[in-house]
N, C-alpha and C positions, 0 to 999 in steps of 0.2 A: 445492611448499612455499611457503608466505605468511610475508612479512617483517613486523614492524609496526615503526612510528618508534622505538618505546622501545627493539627490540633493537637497533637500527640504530645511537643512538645513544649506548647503553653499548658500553665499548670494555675487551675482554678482558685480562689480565695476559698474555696467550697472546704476545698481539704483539707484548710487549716483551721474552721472554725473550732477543733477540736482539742485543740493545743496543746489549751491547759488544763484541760477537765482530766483529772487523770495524775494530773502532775504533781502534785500538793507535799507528797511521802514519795521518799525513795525509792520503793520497788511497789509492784503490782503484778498480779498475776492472773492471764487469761485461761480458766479452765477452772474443774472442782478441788483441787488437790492442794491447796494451800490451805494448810492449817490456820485457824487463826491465833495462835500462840507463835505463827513466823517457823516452826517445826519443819524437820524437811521436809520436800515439796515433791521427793520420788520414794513412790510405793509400789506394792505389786498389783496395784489393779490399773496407774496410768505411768506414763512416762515423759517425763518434765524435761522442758529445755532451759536454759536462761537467755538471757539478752540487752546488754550494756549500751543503753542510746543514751543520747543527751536529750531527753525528757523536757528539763527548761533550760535557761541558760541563752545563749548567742547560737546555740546548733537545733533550738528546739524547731526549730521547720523543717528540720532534715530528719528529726525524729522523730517528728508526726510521720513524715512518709514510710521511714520504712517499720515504723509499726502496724500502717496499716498494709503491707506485706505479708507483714508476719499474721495476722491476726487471720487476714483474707485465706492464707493455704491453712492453718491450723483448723478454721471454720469447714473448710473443703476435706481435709483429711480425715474428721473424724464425723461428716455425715457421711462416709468413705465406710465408716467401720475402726476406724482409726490407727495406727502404725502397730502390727505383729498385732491386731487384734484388744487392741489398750487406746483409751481417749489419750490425744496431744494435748500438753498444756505450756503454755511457756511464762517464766518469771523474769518483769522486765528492772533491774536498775539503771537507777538514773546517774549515769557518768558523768554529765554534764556536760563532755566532752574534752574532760582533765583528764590526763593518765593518771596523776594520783586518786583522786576518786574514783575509777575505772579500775584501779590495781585493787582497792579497797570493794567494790563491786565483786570481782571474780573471786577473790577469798571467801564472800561471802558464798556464792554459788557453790565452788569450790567444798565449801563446808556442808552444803546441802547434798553432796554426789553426784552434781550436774554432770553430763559428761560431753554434753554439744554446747557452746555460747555463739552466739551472732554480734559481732562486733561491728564499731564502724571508725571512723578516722586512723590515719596514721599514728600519728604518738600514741594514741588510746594503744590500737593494735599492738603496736612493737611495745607499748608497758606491760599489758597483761599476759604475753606470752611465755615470760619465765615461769609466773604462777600454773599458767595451762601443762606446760609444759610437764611441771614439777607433777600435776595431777592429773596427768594424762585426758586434756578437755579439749576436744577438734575445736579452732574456732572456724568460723568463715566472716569473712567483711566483706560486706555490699558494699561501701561508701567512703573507705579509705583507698587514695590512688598514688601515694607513695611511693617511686621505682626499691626504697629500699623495703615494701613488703614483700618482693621476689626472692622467695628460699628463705623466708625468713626463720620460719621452724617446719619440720615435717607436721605437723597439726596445723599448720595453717593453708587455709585454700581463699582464691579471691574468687568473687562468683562478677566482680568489675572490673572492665581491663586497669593497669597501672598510669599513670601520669603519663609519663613518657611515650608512652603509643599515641594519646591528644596531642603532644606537644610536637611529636614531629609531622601528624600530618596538618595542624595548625602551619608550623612551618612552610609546608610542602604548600599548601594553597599562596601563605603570601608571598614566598618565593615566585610562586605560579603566575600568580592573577592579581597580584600589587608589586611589583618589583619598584615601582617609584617608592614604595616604605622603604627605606634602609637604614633605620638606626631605631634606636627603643631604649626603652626605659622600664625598668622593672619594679613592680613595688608588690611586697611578698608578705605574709605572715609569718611568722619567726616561729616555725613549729616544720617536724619532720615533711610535711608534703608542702609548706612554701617554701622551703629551702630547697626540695627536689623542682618543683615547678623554676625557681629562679636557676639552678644551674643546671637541668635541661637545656631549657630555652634558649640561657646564652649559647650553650655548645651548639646547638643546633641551626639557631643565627646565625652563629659564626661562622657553621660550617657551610652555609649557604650565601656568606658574602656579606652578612648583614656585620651592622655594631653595636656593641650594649653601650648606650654614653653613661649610663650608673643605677642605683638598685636602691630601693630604702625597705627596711623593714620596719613592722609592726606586731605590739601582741596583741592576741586571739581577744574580741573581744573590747577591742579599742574604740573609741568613738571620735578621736580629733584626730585627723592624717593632714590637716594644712602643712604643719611643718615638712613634711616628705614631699608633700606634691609639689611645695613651693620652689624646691631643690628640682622636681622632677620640671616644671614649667621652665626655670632656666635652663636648659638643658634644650630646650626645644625639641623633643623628638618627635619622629613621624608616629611611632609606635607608642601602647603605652600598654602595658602586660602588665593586668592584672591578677596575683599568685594568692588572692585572698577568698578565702570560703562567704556564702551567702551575704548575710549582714553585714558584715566585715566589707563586704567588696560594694554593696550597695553604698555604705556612708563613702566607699573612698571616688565612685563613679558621681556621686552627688556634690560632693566636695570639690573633685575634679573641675565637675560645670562650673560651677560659682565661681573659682579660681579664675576659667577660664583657658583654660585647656582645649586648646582643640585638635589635640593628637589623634588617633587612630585609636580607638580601644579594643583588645582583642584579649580572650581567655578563655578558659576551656569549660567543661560542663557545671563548673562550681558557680557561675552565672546564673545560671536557667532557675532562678525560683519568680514567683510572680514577682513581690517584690521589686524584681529590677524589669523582668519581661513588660509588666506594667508603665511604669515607670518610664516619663518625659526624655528625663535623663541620662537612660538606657538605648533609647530609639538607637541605632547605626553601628551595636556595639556588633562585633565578629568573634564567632565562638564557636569551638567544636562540642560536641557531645556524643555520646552512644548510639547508634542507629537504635531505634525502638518501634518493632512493629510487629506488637502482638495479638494472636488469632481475638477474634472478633468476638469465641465464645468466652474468652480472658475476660475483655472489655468488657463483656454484657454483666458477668458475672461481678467485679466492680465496679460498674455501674448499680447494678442494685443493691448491692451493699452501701456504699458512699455516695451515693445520687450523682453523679459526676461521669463522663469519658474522659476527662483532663484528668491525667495522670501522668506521671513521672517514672521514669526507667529507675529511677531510685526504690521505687516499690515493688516493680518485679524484682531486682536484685537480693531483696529481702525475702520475698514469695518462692523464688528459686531457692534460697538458700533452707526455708524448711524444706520444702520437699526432697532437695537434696540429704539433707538428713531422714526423711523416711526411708528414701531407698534403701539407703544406705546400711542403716541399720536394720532393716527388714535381710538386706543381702548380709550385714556381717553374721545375725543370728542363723540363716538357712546354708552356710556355708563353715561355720563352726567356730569365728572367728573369736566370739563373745559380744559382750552389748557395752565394752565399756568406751571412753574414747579414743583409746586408741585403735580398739574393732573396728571403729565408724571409719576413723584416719584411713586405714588400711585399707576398708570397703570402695571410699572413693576414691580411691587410689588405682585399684583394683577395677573398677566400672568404669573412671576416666569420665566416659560423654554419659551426660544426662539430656532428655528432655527440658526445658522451660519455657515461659509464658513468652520469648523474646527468642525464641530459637534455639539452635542446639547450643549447650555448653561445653567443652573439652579443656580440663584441667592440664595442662602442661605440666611437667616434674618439680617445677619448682614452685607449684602452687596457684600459678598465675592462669588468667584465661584472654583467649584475646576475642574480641569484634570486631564491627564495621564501623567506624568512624565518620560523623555527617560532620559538615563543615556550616553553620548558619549564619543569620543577620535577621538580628532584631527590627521590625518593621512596623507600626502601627499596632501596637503590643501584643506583637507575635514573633515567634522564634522560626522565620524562612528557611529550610534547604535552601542553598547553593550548589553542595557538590557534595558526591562520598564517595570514602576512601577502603 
C-alpha cells in the first residue's frame, strides 16, 4: 500500500479521541514498575524513563501525539526483549506546557534516579535544563523548535530540526514563487520560540527584500487576539506570519476571518493539527513542515495500534527519541561508559547517526539535527506538497 505526503500530513480526529483519558492526575506510567505509594519507579529488574508533556492544558494535542510515540516504541522494545535485557517503562508528567510546572516535573523524576526525560516546547526545555543538568538527565525534545535550543547544554539533543531551518526556507519559497508578497505582519506568542519565530523571520525578510510593517504578541493560551489583529488589518499587509503554537494559532487564523483579513497566511509546522487542516478558515493557509515519509512497516505497525495511517511527524519524533535511548544506553553499558545520564549523553554522542521511523538522524555537536523541509498549502482539508527543500 503507497502513502503519499498529503495523507501523511493530515492528521485524523481519530488520534485525539484519547486526550483526556489519562489526564485527570499528574503523572502516569506506562509499564509494571510504578509503585503505588508514587516510590521510585527504577529497579533492578526494569528501567524507567520519564516524560514532561502537556497532558491538558492549550498543548494537550501535541501531547496526545507524542505519547503515542512514546508508548508505540516502548510496546515494540520490550516484545523485543527489552533494553540490556529489562522491560521499558516510561513515567509521564504533566507540564502543562509551563516551565514552572515542567521545572517542578523534573525534580520530581529527578528524585526518582530518572536518568533519560523526553521534553517538548521551548521554554519548558530551556527551564528544566539547569535541573538536568545538576542531575546528570539526557533530555531529548521532539517538539520544541527554538534556534536558542542549539548548544544549549551538553545533555540535550533535538531529535527536530530548530525554527530557523522552516523559517528560511519558508522564506526562500516566498521570495521564489510570490515575490508580489512584500511586506508582513507578524503576530507571535510571547514565549522563547515565538520570539525566535518573530526575529527570524524578520531577518530573513529582510534579508530577501521584504518588510515587517509591525508584530503583536500574545500569551500562551489566550483566547481574544482582536485587538492585535485590528492593529495588524491597519497595517494592510500582504503577508501575515503566524509565530503561535496549535490552538493559539487556530483562534487567531479564525479571528483573522471575521475581521476580515485578507492577507496571505503563512507559518511553519505549528499549523498542521486538524483543528485548523479542517477548518474553512484555514483553506489557502502556506506552511512548511518536516518532510515525513516513513517505511510502510512503521505505518502498518501504527496503524494497528491506533486504528489510523494519519499520523504526524510529531510522533515519530517521540518514537525516535526512545529508541534512541535504547541504543544508546545498550552502547553506553557494552562499552564501559555506565548507565547513568550522562553515559547515555556520551553514548549518543559517541554514535552520532541513528536509524528512525523518518530516516536517518545525525546529531550535530551542538545537539541539533537537521532535515528536509516540504513547503505546503492547505487545500480542501488537506495539507498539499508544493515544493521541498
Amino acid at each position: 500500500m503507497k502513502f503519499n505526503k498529503v495523507r501523511l500530513l493530515m492528521f485524523s480526529f481519530i488520534l485525539f479521541l484519547g486526550i483526556l483519558s489519562g489526564c485527570s492526575s499528574s503523572s502516569s506510567s506506562t509499564g509494571d514498575n510504578e509503585g503505588s505509594d508514587g516510590s521510585n519507579s527504577t529497579n533492578g529488574d526494569t528501567i524507567a524513563i520519564g516524560a514532561i508533556f502537556p497532558l491538558t492544558g492549550a498543548g494537550a494535542t501535541y501531547g496526545e501525539m507524542y505519547k503515542q510515540g512514546v508508548d508505540l516504541a516502548i510496546e515494540e522494545i520490550n516484545a523485543a526483549g527489552g533494553v540490556n535485557g529489562k522491560p521499558l517503562s516510561v513515567i509521564y508528567e504533566d507540564g502543562r506546557a509551563e516551565p514552572k510546572t515542567s521545572v517542578q516535573a523534573i525534580q520530581t523524576l529527578a528524585a526518582k534516579d530518572i536518568p533519560f526525560v523526553l521534553s517538548a516546547y521551548t521554554g519548558v526545555t530551556l527551564g528544566i535544563l539547569p535541573t538536568a543538568e545538576r542531575n546528570k538527565i539526557t533530555v531529548i525534545n521532539g517538539g520544541g523548535q527554538g534556534d536558542e535550543l542549539a548548544g544549549a547544554s551538553p545533555f540535550l539533543f533535538n531529535t527536530i530540526p530548530l525554527l530557523g531551518l522552516e523559517v528560511e526556507v519558508l522564506v526562500k519559497y516566498l521570495t521564489e514563487e510570490k515575490p508580489e508578497l512584500k511586506n508582513a505582519y507578524v503576530i507571535h506568542v510571547d514565549d522563547d520560540s515565538g520570539r525566535s519565530g518573530l526575529n527570524k523571520f524578520t531577518e530573513e525578510f529582510a534579508k530577501n527584500g521584504g518588510e515587517i510593517l509591525g508584530s503583536g504578541s500574545h500569551k500562551f493560551g489566550e483566547t481574544n487576539f482582536r485587538a492585535i489583529l485590528t492593529k495588524a488589518k491597519a497595517s494592510n499587509p500582504d503577508l501575515l506570519y503566524i509565530a503561535s503554537h496549535g490552538q493559539d494559532a487556530k483562534l487567531v487564523i479564525d479571528q483573522a476571518k471575521e475581521l476580515g483579513i485578507q492577507s496571505q497566511i503563512v507559518n511553519t509546522s505549528w499549523t498542521v493539527i486538524p483543528e485548523i487542516v479542517t477548518n474553512p478558515n484555514g483553506q489557502g493557509i502556506i506552511h512548511t513542515s518536516i518532510a515525513f515519509n516513513p517505511a510502510e512497516e512503521w505505518l502498518a505497525k501504527y496503524k494497528e495500534k491506533y486504528g489510523t495511517d494519519q499520523v504526524s511527524s510529531y510522533v515519530s519524533n517521540y518514537y525516535d527519541a526512545v529508541k534512541i535511548f535504547a541504543q544508546a544506553y545498550e552502547y553506553a553499558i557494552e562499552n564501559g561508559l555506565g548507565e547513568d545520564g550522562e553515559a547515555i549523553a556520551n553514548a549518543i554522542k559517541e554514535i552520532k547517526e541513528f536509524e528512525s521511523a523518518n530516516g536517518i538522524i545525525t546529531f550535530n555537536d551542538d545537539g541539533t539535527s537537521i532535515r528536509q523541509i516540504d513547503v505546503s498549502e492547505i487545500v480542501d482539508n488537506q495539507s498539499n506538497l508544493i515544493k521541498s527543500y
